[in-house]
C-alpha positions in Angstrom: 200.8 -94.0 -59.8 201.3 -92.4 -63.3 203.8 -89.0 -62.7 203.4 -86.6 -64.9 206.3 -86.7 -67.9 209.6 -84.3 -67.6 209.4 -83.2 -71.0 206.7 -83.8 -73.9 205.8 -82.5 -77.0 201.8 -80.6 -77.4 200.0 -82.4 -79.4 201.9 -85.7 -79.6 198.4 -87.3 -81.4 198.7 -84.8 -83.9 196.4 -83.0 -82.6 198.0 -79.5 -82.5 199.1 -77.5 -85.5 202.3 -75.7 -83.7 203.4 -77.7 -80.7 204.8 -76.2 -77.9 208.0 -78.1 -76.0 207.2 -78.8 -72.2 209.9 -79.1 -69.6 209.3 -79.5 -65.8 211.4 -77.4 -63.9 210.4 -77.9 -60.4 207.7 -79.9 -58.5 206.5 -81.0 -55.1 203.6 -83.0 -54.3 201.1 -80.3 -54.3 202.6 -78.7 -57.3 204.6 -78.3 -60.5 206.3 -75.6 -63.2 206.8 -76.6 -66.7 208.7 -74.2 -69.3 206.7 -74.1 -72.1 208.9 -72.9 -75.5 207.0 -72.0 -78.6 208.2 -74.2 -81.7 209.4 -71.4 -84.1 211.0 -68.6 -81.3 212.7 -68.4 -78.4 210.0 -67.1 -76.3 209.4 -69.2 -72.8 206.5 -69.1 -70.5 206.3 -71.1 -67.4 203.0 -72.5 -66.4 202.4 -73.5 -62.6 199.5 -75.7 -61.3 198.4 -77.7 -58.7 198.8 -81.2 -59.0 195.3 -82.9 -59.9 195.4 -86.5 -59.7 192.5 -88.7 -61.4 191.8 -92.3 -59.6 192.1 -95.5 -61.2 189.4 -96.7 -63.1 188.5 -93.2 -64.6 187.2 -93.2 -68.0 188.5 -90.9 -70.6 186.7 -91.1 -73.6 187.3 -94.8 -74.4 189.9 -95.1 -72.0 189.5 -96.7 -68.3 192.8 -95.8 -66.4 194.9 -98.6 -64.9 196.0 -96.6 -61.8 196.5 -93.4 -60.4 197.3 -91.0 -62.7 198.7 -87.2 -62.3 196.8 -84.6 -65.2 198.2 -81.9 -66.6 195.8 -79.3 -66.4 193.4 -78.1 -69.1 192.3 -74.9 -70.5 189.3 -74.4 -68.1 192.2 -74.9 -65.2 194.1 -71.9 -66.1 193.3 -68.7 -63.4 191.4 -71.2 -61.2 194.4 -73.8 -60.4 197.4 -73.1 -63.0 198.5 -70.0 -63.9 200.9 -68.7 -67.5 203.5 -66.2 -66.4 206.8 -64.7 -68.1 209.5 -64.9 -66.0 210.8 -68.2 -63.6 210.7 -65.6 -60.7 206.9 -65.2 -61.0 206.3 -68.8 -61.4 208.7 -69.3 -58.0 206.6 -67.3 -56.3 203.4 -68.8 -57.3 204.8 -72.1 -56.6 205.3 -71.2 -53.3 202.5 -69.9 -52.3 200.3 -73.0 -54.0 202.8 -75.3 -52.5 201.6 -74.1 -48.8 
């Protein structure tokens, strides 16, 4: 299985036009916080998710995955299964309580 990464740059492709810098800070099986740093300040958010997992042989666009693979959520995930808070506290406590 394909673990999600410790650290990565947003928009690695060149997609984004202000990257953020990713971090994991904790995770579990069910569950995972990343610090997320914006590229031109100090400011840190911590986003907290469930772990979703997509099965081999997914396609993604023109891509057919090779084996398991964990996904970082999307957009459309956040207030449903991964959440944006501002302190490490609140993320704790929302990994927690996902977590159980």
């Amino acid at each position: 299985m394909k673990l999600l990464p410790l650290e990565f740059i947003s928009g690695d492709g060149g997609f984004s036009t202000c990257p953020h810098h990713f971090k994991q800070v904790k995770r579990n099986c069910k569950a995972a916080i990343y610090e997320r740093q914006s590229p031109n300040s100090n400011t840190k958010f911590w986003e907290v998710f469930k772990i979703h997992v997509l099965p081999k042989n997914t396609r993604i666009f023109q891509k057919i995955l090779d084996d398991d693979e964990e996904q970082y959520p999307s957009n459309g995930k956040f207030g449903i299964s991964a959440w944006c808070v501002t302190t490490l506290e609140r993320a704790n406590q929302r990994f927690e309580e996902i977590s159980n």
